[in-house]
N, C-alpha and C positions, 0 to 999 in steps of 0.2 A: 383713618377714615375709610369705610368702604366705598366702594362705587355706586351703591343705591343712598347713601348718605349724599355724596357729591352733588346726587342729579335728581333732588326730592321732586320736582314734577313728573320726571320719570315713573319716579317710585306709585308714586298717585294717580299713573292713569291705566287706566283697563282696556284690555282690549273690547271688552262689551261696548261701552262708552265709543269706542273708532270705529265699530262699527256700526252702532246708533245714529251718533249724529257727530260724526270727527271734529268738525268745521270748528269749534271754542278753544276745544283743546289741542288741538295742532296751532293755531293761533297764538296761544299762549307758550305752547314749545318752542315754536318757532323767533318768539322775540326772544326768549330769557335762557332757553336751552336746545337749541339749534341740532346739535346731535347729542341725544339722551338715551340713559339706560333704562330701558323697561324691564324690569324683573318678569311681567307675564308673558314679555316674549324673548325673554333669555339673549338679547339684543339691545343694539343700537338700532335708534329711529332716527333718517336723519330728515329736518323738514323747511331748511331755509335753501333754496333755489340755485346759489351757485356752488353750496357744499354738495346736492345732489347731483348739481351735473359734476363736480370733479369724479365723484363717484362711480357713475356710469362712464365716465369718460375712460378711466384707468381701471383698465381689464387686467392688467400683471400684479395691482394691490387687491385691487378688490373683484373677486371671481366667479362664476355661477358654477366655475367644475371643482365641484363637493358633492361627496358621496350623503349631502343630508339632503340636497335638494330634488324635492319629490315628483315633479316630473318625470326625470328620468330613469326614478325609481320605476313610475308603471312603463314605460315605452322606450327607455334605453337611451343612450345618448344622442342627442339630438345640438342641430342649430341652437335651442336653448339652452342648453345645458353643457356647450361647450366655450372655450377660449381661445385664442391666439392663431396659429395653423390649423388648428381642425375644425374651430368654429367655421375661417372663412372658407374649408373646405368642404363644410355642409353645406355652409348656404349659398355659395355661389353658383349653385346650379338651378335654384330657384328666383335668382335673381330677379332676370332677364323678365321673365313674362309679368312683375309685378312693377314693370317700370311703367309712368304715368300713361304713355301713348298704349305703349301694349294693352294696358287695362283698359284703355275707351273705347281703343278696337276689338277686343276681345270678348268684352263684358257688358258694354252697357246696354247693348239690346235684348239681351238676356233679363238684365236687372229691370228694366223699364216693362219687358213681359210680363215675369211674376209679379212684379208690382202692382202689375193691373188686374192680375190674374185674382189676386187675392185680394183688393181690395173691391173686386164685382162679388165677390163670394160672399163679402159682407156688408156692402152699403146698406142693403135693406134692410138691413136690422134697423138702424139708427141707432146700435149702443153694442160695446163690446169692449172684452179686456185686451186691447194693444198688442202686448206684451206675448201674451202667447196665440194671436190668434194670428199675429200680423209679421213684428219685428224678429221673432224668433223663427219662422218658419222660412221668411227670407234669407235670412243668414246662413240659415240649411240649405237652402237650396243653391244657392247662390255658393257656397262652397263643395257642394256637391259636384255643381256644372264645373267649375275650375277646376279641380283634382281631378275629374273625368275616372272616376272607381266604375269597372266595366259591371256590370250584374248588380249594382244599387241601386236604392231610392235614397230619397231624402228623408224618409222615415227611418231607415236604416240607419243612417250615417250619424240622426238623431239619438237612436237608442245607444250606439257602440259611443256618441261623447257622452250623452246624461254616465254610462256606465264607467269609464275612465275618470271624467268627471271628479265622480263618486270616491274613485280610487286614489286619486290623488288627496283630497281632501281628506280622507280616513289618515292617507301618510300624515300629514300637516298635523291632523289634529292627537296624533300620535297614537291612533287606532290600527287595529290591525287588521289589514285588506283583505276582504272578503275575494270570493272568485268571480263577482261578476266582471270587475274590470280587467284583467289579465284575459278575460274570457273574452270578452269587446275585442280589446286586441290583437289577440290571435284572429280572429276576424278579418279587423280591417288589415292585420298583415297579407292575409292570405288573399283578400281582395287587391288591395298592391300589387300581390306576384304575380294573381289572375293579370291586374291592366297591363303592366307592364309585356309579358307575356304575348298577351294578342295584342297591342297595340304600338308596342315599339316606341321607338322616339319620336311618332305623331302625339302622344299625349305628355303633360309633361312632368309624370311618373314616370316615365318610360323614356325621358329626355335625361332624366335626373340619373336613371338606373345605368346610363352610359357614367358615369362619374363615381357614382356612389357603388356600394352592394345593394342590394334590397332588401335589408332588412336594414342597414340606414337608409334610404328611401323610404320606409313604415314610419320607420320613426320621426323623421322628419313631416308626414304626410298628418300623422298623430297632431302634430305641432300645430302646424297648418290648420286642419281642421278645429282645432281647438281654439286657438288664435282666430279663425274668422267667423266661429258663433258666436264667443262670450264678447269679445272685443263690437263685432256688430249689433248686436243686438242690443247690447249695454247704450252704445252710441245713438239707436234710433228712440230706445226708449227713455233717456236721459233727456236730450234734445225734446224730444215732444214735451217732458213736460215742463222742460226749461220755460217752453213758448207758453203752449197753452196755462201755466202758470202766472204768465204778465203780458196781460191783453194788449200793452199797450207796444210793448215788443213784437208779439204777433203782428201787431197791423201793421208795423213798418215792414215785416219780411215780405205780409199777404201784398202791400204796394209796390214792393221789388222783390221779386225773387232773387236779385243779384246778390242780395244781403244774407241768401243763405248757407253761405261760405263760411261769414261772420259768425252766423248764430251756431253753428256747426262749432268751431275754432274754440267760442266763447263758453258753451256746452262742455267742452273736454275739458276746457280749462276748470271750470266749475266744478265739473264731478265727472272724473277719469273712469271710466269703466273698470280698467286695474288700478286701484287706488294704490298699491306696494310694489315695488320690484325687491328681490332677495339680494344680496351677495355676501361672501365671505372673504374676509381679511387675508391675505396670503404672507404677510409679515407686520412685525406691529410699527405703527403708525399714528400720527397724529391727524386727527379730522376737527380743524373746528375748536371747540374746545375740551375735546374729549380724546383719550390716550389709549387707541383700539390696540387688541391682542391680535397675536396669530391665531387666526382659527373661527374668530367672533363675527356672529350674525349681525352684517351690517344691511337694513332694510331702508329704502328711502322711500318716502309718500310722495309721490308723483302729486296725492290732492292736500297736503300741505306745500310741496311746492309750487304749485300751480295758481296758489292763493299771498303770495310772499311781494307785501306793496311795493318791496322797493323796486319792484319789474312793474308792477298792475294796480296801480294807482286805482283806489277805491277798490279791493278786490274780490268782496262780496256781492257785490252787484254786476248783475248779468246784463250784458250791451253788446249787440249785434253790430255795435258799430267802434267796438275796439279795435285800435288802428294796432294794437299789439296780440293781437288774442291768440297769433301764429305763435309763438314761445312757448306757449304750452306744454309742455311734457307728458301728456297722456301715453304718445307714444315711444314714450321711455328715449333714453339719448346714446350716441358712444356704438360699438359695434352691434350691439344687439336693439338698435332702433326698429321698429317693428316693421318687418318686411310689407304686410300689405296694407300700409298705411293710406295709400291709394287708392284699394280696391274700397277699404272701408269707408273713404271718405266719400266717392263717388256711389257706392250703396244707398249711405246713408244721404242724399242729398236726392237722389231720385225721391225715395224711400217719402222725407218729407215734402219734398216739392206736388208728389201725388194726393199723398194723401191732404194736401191743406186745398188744391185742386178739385178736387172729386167729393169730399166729403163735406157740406156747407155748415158753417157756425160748428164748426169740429170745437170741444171746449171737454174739460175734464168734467165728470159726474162727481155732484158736490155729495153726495152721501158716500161715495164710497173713497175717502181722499187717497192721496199715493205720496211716497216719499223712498229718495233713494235709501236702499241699507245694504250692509256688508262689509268685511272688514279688507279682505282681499279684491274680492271682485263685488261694484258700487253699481245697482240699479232698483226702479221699484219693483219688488215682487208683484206685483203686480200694476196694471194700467188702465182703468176703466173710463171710459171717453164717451162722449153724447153727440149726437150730430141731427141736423134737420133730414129726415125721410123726406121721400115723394106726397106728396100731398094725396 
């Protein structure tokens, strides 16, 4: 019997469909075939909640350093894309500054700025897409200010990820990488060597560059950057419409702002910004009930585990006042837990706490609906919202 015989629901599901509308059919893997093979993506899926975290938990079975994973294709080895000794040799020099207090002190006056900065830019309208007017510019900027790249804007920093971006996704989808991306990063490499350069161990590229080389510095800065647009942005625009989706959840946050932790929590849980984490088999193995090889694409859905009842009772239903919503795995588990899980969350919690603030009767525009998609990274393409103008 082969392996697609074994795991006929496997066999049946497409990746189109996970990235449609996942939420059925992760459901149905997850009770009957918890880790399954999917022939379209040449892998195992694994999507019940304690086989994902042994997963992420055991970095010597299951690996991110393979030469098929496409990050490090465009920008070299990085914090992601390592294991063991060298992983935490990356990333401990970016620690420090992304620990909870550092971020409050560091950051939040900054985020609370642009916040407002952007959101005076467009109240007057009384209507605008979200998504790229609001939550994506944020993100930019807001990692822009952190990396502290000397001779940039946010616009910049914009174009060098859309272009990487680009580049990695062509590896994934197993296309062949054009020059804009490699072209991006020679860029921001060479912006790296500029900061570090003039600004020494006051910035902390130039804290890092005491540790690392500087071109692992790029790459890791690559990472970073990357890691705090899509990650943020996903987050602010999921969340919105988590709320403005169920009025009656909105009112309890608009009555306590203290619940905006909750609906934050309960958001990731719902629909993770990175829906997948990769890893590879380093010897063969048993997961579950399936017999992995050396060498095989072991993926786990962060947004099938994140939905798995026997953790989250009722687990399609969004409640701001789950008293478990912290379990989550959005941001993946084990050593490669996502470094500025902090910064993001504290973003994002201005980010809404403003805008429900400042923009009155804020509600989604019924003509033009929104719905998360994507198979890898889960938001709406876009975000169109209404609100009450000046009289």
């Amino acid at each position: 019997m082969s392996v697609v015989d074994s795991f006929p629901l496997g066999a049946a599901t497409t990746l189109a469909e996970l990235a449609r509308d996942p939420h059925p059919r992760l459901a149905l893997l997850r009770a009957q075939e918890p880790v399954s093979w999917l022939p379209e993506l040449n892998g195992w899926l694994v999507t019940r909640r304690d086989l994902a975290l042994g997963v992420m938990r055991d970095a010597e079975t299951f690996t991110v350093d393979d030469p098929r994973f496409s990050t490090a294709q465009v920008v070299g080895p990085s914090m992601l894309s390592l294991d063991g000794d060298q992983h935490a040799r990356h990333r401990e020099p970016f620690t420090a500054p992304f620990r909870p207090r550092e971020v409050r002190e560091g950051c939040a006056s900054f985020i609370e700025r642009e916040t407002d900065r952007l959101i005076t830019a467009l109240e007057l309208a009384g209507a605008v897409e979200l998504r790229r007017a609001f939550a994506g510019p944020l993100a930019v900027a807001v990692v822009t200010e952190a990396l502290g790249l000397v001779g940039t804007t946010a616009a910049t920093v914009l174009a060098w990820y859309d272009s990487i971006v680009g580049a990695v996704s062509d590896i994934t989808a197993g296309h062949e990488v054009g020059p804009a991306g490699p072209a991006a990063y020679a860029q921001l490499r060479a912006a790296v060597e500029a900061t570090v350069a003039d600004r020494g161990a006051a910035s902390l590229l130039g804290s890092a560059a005491g540790r690392l080389t500087v071109p692992e510095v790029a790459s890791n800065a690559a990472v970073l950057m990357f890691g705090g647009i899509e990650t943020t942005e996903a987050m602010i625009t999921n969340a919105l419409l988590h709320l403005l989706q169920r009025p009656d959840q909105l009112a309890l946050v608009r009555a306590d702002f203290g619940l905006l932790d909750g609906a934050i929590e309960e958001s990731l849980r719902l629909e993770p910004g990175a829906a997948v984490v990769d890893r590879y088999a380093t010897r063969d193995t048993v997961l579950g009930p399936a017999t992995i090889r050396r060498g095989e694409l072991v993926t786990v859905s962060l947004t099938g585990a994140n939905r798995d009842p026997a953790v989250f009772p009722d687990p399609d239903r969004f409640d701001v006042r789950r008293e478990n919503a912290r379990l989550q795995l959005a941001f993946a588990h084990g050593p490669h837990y996502c470094l500025a899980a902090h910064l993001a969350r504290l973003e994002t919690r201005i980010a809404l706490q403003r805008l429900l603030e400042r923009l009155p009767a804020l509600r989604l525009d019924p003509d033009r609906p929104a719905a998360a998609h994507g198979l890898v990274f889960r938001k709406p393409p876009t975000l169109h919202v209404l609100w009450d103008g000046p009289a």
